[in-house]
N, C-alpha and C positions, 0 to 999 in steps of 0.2 A: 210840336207845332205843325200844323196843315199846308200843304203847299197847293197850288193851281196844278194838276193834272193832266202832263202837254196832250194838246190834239196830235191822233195820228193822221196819217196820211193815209187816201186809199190804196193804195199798195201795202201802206204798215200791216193793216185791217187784213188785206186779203193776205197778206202770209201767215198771221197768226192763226189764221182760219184753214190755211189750204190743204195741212195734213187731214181735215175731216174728210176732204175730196174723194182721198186713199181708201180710207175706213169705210166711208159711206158705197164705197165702189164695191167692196169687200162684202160688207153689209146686204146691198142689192144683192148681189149674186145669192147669199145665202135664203134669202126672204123669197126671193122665187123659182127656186131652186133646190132647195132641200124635202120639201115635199114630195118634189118629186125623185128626188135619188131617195128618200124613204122608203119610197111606194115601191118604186123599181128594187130596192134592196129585200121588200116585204112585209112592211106596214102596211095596216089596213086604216078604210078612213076614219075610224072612231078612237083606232089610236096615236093618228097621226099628232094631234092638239096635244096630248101627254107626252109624246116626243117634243114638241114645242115649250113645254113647260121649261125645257136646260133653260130658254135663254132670261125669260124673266127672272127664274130660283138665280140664276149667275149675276143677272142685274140687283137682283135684290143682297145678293150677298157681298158681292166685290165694289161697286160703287160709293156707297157709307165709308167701306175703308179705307179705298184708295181714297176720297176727300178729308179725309180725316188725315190721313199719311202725307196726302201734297200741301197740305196747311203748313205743315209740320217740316216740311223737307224744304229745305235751304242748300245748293250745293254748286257749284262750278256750272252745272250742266242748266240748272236752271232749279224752279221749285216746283211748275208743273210737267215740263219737259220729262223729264225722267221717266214718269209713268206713262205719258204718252210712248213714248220712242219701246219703251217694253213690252208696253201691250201690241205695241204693232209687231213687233218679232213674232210673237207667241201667235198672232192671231196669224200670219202669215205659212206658218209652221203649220196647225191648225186646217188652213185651206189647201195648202198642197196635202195635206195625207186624207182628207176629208174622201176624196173623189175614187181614190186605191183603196177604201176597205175590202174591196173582195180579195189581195194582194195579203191580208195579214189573218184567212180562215185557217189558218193554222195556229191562231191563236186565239180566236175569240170569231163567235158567228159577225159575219161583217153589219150587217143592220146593229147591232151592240157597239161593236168599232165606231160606224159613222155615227152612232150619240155619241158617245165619247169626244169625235172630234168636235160635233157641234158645241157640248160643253165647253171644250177645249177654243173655241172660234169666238162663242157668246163670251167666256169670262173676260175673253181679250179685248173682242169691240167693247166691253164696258169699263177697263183698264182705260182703254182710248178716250173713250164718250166724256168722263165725267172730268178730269180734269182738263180736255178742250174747251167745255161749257164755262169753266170755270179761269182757262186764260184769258177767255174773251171780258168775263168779269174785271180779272185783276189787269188789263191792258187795255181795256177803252175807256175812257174817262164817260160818266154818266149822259151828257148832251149825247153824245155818240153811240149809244146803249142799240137807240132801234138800227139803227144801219150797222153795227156791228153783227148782231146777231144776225140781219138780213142777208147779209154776206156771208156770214156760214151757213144759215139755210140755201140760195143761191148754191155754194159749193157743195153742199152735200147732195142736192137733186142734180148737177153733172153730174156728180161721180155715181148716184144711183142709175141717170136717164145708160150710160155707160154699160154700167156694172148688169142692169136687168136687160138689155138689147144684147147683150155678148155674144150669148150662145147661139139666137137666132142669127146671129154676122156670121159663125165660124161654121154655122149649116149649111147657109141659104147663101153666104157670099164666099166664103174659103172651101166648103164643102166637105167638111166634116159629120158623119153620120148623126143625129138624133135621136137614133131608137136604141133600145140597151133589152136585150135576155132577161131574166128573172134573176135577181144577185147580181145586176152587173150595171154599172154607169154609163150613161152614153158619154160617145167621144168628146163630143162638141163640150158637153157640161164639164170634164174633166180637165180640156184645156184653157177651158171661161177662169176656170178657181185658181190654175198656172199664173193665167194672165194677171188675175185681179190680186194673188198677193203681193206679185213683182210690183203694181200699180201701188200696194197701199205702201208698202217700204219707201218706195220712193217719192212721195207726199210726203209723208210724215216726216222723212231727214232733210224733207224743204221748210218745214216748220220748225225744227228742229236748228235748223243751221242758218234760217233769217231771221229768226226772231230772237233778238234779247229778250229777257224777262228782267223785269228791276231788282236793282241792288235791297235788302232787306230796311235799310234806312229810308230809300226812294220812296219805297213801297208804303213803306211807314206814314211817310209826310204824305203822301196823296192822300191815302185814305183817312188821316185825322187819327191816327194811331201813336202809339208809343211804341217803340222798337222792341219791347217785350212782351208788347201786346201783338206785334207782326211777327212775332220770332216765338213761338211758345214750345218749353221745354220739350226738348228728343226724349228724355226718359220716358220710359215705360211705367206708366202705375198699376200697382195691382187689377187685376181681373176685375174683381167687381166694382173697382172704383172707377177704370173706363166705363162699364157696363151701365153704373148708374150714371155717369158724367153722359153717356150717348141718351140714356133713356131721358133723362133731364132737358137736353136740347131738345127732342122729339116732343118732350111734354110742352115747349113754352115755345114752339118753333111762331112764327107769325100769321098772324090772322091772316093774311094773301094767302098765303100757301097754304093752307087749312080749308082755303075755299078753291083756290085753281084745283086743290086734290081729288074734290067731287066734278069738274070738270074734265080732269086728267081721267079717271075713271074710265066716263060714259066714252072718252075719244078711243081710249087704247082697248080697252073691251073688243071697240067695232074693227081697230086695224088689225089684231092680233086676229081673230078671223079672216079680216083679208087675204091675210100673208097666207095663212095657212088652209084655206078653203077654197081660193079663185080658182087653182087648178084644176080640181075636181069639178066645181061648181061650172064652169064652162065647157068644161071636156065633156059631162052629161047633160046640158042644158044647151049649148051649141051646135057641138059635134054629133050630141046623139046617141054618146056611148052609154049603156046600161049600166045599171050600177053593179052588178055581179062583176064587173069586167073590174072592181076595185077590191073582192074579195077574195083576198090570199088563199082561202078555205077552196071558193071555188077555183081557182087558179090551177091552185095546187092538183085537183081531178084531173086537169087538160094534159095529152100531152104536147101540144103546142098551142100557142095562142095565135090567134088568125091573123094575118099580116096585114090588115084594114084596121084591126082596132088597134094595133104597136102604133101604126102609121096617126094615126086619128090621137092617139094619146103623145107622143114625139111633137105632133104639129101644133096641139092644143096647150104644151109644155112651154114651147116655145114661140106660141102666143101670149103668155101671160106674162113672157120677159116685153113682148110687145107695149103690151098692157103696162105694164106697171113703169117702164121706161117712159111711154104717154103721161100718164101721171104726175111722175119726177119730174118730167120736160117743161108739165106746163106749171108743177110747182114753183120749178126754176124762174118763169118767164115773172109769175105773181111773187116771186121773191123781189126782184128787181124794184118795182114800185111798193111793197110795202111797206117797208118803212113812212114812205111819204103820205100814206094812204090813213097809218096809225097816226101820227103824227096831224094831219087835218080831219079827222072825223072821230077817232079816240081809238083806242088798242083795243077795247068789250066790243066795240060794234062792228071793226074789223074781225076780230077773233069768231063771235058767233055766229055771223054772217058766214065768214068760211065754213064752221062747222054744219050749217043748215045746208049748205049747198051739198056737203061730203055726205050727209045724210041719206038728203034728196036721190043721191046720185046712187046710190047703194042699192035700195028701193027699186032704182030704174032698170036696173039690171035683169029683172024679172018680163020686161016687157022688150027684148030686142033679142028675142029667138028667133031664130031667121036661119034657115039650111043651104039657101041657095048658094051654090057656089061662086064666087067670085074670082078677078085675076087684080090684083091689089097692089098698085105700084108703090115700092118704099124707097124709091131715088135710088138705093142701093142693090135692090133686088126686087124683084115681082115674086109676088106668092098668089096664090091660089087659095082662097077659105071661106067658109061660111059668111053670108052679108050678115051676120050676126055677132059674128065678133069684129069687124070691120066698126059697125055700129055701135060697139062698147067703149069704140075712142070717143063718147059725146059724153059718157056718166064721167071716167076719166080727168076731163076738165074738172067738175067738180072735188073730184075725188084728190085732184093735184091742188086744186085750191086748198084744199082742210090742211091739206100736208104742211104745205108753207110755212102755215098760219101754227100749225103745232109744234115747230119745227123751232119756232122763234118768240110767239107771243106770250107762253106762260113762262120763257126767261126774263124775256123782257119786261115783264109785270109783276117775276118774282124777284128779279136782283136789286131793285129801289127799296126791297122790304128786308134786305138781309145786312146784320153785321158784317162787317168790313173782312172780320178776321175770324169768320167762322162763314164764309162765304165756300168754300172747300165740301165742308162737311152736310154744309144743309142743302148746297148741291144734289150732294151724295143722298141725302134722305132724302130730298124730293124725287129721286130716280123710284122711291117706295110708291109711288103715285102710278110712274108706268108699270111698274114690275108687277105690283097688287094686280091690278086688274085684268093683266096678261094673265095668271095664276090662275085666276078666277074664270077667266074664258077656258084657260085650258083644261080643268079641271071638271067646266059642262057644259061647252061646245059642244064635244064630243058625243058626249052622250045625250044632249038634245036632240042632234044632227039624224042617231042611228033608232031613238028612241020615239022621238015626236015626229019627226022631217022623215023617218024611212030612208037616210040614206042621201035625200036627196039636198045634194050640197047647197042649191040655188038660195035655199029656203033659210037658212044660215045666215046668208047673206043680207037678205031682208033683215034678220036680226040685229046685224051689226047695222045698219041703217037709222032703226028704231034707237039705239045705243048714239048712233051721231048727234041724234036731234035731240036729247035727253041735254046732254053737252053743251047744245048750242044754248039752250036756255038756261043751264047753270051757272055760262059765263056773266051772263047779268047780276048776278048774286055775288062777284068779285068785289071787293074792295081795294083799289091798286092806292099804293104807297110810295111813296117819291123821298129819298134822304133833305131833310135839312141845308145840310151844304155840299154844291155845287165842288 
C-alpha cells in the first residue's frame, strides 16, 4: 500500500546533496589539472585524450555495478551511503598520491603511476557520482524532483568554482611556485589535490552523518512498492544469469532515456574535449607558445627549456583553473533559478537553449586572441595576462550555462521514466550515455587534433562546439514521462 512521500525541507535537500560539493571539488581539480601534470610528467598532446580515456572505461564499468549493488544493499549505515562514504576514501587516497608520482620511480616511470592514480581517482568519483544521483531519487518526493537536482547542481559548481581556482590562490595569493621541470609537479598543484581531498572527506561525512535514508518498509510505501519488491534478494546468481538479467534491463530500458542518450552523446563528446584540450588550446592560441614546445620528442633534444615559455605554460595552466572556475561560478548562479525557469517554460526548451548557447560559446573561442598584455584585478590578487584570455570570461558564461542544465535536466527528465526499484541500476546504465561518448572522443580527438588540426588545439575546440549544437537539437526529439502517481 502507497503512502504520500513527506516534503523535505530546504536544508533536508541540501544535505543530501552536500557530499557532491566534496567530490565535485575533487573532480575540478582533476579536469583541470591533470593535463597538465601529464604534460609536465611527459605526455604529449595526441596522447593526452588516451590518458583521459581511465575516466570514462571507469565510469563505464564501476557505475552499472555499484547501482546495481545500492539497490540491493540495505544496512545500518544506510542503502546508498555506503558507497558514497567508500568511494570518497578511495578517491581521496587517490588525490593525495596522484601529485608524488615522481616519489615512487623506483617503481614504475612516474607518468604510468600518475594513470594509475588517475584510474584509481576516476573509479572512485564514479563510486560517489552514481548512488548521490540516485539519493536524491530515493529522497525527494517527485513535485520536488527539479529543485532537488537544482540543488546538487548549485553544489557541485561551488565545489567545482573552488576546486578549479585553487592552485591559481596558492600561486598568486599564498605564493607557491607554478612551474614544475620535466618529471616533476608544480607546488601549487600538489598542495591544490592536499587540499581538495581533505575538502571531499569532509562533505561526504556531512552527508553521511545528516542524512537518514528510509527504513526499507518506508521506502516501500512511498514508492507504491512491496517490500520485496524494495528489498530484492543479496544472493548472488550465476554469472550468466546477472549477465542476461543486466542485458535485459539495457534491452527494455525506457524510451526517455534512449532519446536523452543521443543528447547525452553530442553534450559529452564536446566537454570531454574541453577538460582535456583548453590547456593547450589557449596556451598556443593566447599565449603564443608553438606547438613544439608540447613535444616530448622535441623537448627531450633541449637541454633546458627557456624560462619564458615554463613561465607562459605555469601562467596559461593556471588560467584555465580561472576559466573553468568562471564557468562553474556562473553554472552555479543559473542553477539557482532553474528549476523555476524548467518548471514555467518546460525542461526541452530550457535544456536546448543551454545547450545552443554552450555551443555558440565554444565556437567563439576562435575569435578572442588578443596578446596584449593586461594587469587583471581578481579582488584576490591582480595578474598580468593576455586581453585574450581575460575575454574568454564571455564564451564561459555560456559554457557555464550548458553545465547547469547538464548537470540536472536529463535527471530530471529521466527519473519520471524509471521503475521505482530499479532506479539504482538504470542510474548506473545511464552513466553508459556519458562514458560512450567520452570513449569516443578519446579514442579520435587525438588523432584528429595531430592529424587534421596539425596540432593545433584551438581547432578541436571548434569541434566540440559543432558537437554542442548537434545536442541542442536532439533535445527536441525527447519524449519526458511523468509517473502516474504523485
Amino acid at each position: 500500500m502507497s503512502k504520500q512521500q513527506p516534503q523535505l525541507s530546504f536544508w533536508q535537500i541540501w544535505n543530501v546533496s552536500f557530499g557532491f560539493l566534496g567530490v565535485q571539488f575533487g573532480f575540478a581539480l582533476q579536469n583541470a589539472n591533470v593535463s597538465r601534470i601529464l604534460s609536465d610528467l611527459g605526455a604529449d598532446l595526441h596522447s593526452l585524450s588516451l590518458f583521459w580515456l581511465v575516466a570514462p572505461i571507469m565510469g563505464l564499468i564501476v557505475q552499472p555495478i555499484v547501482g546495481s549493488a545500492s539497490d540491493r544493499t540495505w544496512n545500518r549505515l544506510g542503502r546508498r551511503k555506503p558507497f558514497i562514504l567508500a568511494g570518497a576514501v578511495a578517491a581521496a587516497l587517490g588525490m593525495y598520491l596522484m601529485p608524488n608520482a615522481p616519489l615512487f620511480v623506483a617503481f614504475m616511470a612516474p607518468m604510468l603511476f600518475g594513470a594509475l592514480m588517475l584510474a584509481l581517482m576516476d573509479a572512485s568519483f564514479n563510486v560517489c557520482f552514481q548512488p548521490f544521483r540516485a539519493l536524491v531519487s530515493d529522497m525527494v518526493p517527485p513535485k520536488q524532483r527539479n529543485i532537488g537536482y537544482s540543488v546538487q547542481s548549485l553544489l557541485i559548481n561551488i565545489g567545482a568554482v573552488v576546486g578549479s581556482i585553487l592552485p591559481f590562490v596558492l600561486t598568486n595569493v599564498v605564493g607557491l611556485e607554478n612551474t614544475a621541470k620535466a618529471g616533476q609537479v608544480a607546488p601549487s598543484v600538489m598542495w591544490a589535490f592536499y587540499i581538495g581531498a581533505s575538502v571531499l572527506l569532509g562533505s561526504v561525512l556531512w552527508t553521511v552523518f545528516r542524512t537518514k535514508e528510509y527504513a526499507p518498509q518506508d521506502y516501500a510505501a512511498y514508492k507504491g512498492l512491496s517490500v520485496q519488491e524494495a528489498t530484492p534478494s543479496l544472493q548472488r546468481a550465476p554469472l550468466l544469469t546477472r549477465l542476461s538479467g543486466f542485458f535485459a534491463l539495457v534491452a527494455s530500458m525506457p524510451k526517455t532515456m534512449k532519446q536523452l542518450a543521443v543528447v547525452q552523446f553530442f553534450s559529452w563528446f564536446a566537454l570531454f574535449i574541453m577538460w582535456v584540450y583548453t590547456m593547450p588550446a589557449i596556451t598556443q592560441h593566447i599565449w603564443e607558445v608553438e606547438t613544439q614546445w608540447f613535444d616530448p620528442a622535441y623537448l627531450s633534444g633541449l637541454e633546458v627549456v627557456p624560462a619564458h615559455i615554463l613561465a607562459a605554460k605555469g601562467a596559461a595552466g593556471d588560467w584555465v583553473g580561472i576559466l573553468f572556475a568562471a564557468y562553474s561560478l556562473f553554472a552555479a548562479f543559473f542553477s539557482v533559478v532553474l528549476a523555476r525557469m524548467a518548471d514555467r517554460f518546460g525542461r526541452k526548451t530550457i535544456y536546448a537553449g543551454a545547450l545552443f548557447l554552450g555551443g555558440i560559446s565554444y565556437i567563439s573561442f576562435l575569435f578572442f586572441q588578443n596578446p596584449t598584455q593586461v594587469e587583471v584585478d581578481l579582488l584576490i590578487t591582480q595578474v598580468t595576462v593576455p586581453q585574450g584570455a581575460v575575454n574568454l570570461m564571455i564564451p564561459m558564461i555560456g559554457v557555464g550555462i550548458a553545465w547547469a542544465a547538464i548537470l540536472a535536466m536529463p535527471y530530471a527528465m529521466l527519473a519520471g521514466a524509471l521503475p521505482a526499484d530499479k532506479t539504482g541500476v538504470y542510474m548506473g546504465i545511464f552513466n553508459f550515455t556519458i562514458a560512450a561518448p567520452q570513449i569516443v572522443s578519446g579514442l579520435f580527438s587525438g588523432w584528429i587534433l595531430s592529424s587534421v588540426f596539425d596540432n593545433q588545439a584551438i581547432y578541436i575546440v571548434l569541434l566540440a562546439g559543432g558537437a554542442m549544437l548537434l545536442g541542442a537539437v536532439s533535445v527536441f526529439f525527447v519524449q519526458e514521462h511523468e509517473p502516474a502517481v504523485e
